[in-house]
C-alpha positions in Angstrom: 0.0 0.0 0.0 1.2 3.7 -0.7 0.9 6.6 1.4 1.9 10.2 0.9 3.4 12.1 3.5 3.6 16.1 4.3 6.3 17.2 5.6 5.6 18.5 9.5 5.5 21.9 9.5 9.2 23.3 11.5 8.7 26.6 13.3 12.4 27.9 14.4 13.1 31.1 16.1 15.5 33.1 14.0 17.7 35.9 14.9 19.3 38.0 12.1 22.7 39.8 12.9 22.7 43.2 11.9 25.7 45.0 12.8 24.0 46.7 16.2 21.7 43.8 17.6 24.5 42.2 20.4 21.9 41.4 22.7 19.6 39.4 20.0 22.8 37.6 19.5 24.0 36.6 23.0 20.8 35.6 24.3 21.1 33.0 22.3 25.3 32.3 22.0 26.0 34.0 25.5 29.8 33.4 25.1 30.2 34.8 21.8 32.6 37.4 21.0 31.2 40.8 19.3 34.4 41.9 17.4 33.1 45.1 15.2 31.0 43.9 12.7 31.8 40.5 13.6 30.6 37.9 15.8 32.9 35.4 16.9 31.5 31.8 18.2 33.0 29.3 20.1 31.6 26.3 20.8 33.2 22.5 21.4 35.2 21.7 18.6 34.4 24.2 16.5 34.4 27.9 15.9 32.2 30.4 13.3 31.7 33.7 12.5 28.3 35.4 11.9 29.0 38.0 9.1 26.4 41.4 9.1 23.6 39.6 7.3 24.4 35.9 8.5 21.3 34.4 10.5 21.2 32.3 13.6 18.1 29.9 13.8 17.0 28.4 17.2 14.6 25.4 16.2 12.2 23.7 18.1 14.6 20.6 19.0 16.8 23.4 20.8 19.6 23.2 17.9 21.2 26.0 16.2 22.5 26.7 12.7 23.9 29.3 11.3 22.6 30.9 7.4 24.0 33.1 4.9 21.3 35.6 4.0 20.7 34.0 0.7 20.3 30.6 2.1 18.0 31.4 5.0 15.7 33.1 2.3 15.4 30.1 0.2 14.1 28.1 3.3 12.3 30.4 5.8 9.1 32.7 5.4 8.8 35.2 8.3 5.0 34.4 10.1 3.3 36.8 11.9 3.6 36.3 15.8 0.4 36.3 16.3 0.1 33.6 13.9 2.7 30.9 15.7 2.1 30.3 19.2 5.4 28.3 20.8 3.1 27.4 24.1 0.1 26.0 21.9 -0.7 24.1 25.5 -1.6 27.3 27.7 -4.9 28.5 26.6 -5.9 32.1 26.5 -8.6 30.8 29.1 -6.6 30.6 31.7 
């Protein structure tokens, strides 16, 4: 028997670097190093710089990856907040 399949929809937090946006950055890479228009991150066994432009994405299994502007914009659409609740188990009721 065949099936089809969707792929699950992915909802990631994303964080672009901009040049003046530190704290966006080191909220989520605490550690990392703001050197002018660079960002600097260290991690185990590996290190990578976000260029002005890059983006970091946060997704919902807790991983992050960094994108080049170009690539992040092939793969993501931005949603409205309103439209993506991360906490879809708390109710407005209560």
């Amino acid at each position: 028997m065949r099936y089809t399949h969707k792929k699950l929809t992915y909802f990631a937090h994303c964080v672009q670097w901009k040049g003046d946006n530190a704290n966006e950055i080191l909220e989520i890479y605490p550690n990392a190093s703001i050197e002018g228009e660079y960002v600097v991150i260290r991690t185990p066994g590996r290190l990578d710089t976000l260029y002005v432009s890059d983006w970091l994405r946060v997704g919902q299994n807790g991983v992050i990856k960094r994108f080049t502007d170009r690539e992040f914009q092939e793969k993501y659409e931005s949603l409205n907040v309103r439209e993506f609740d991360p906490y879809p188990d708390n109710s407005a009721d209560s």
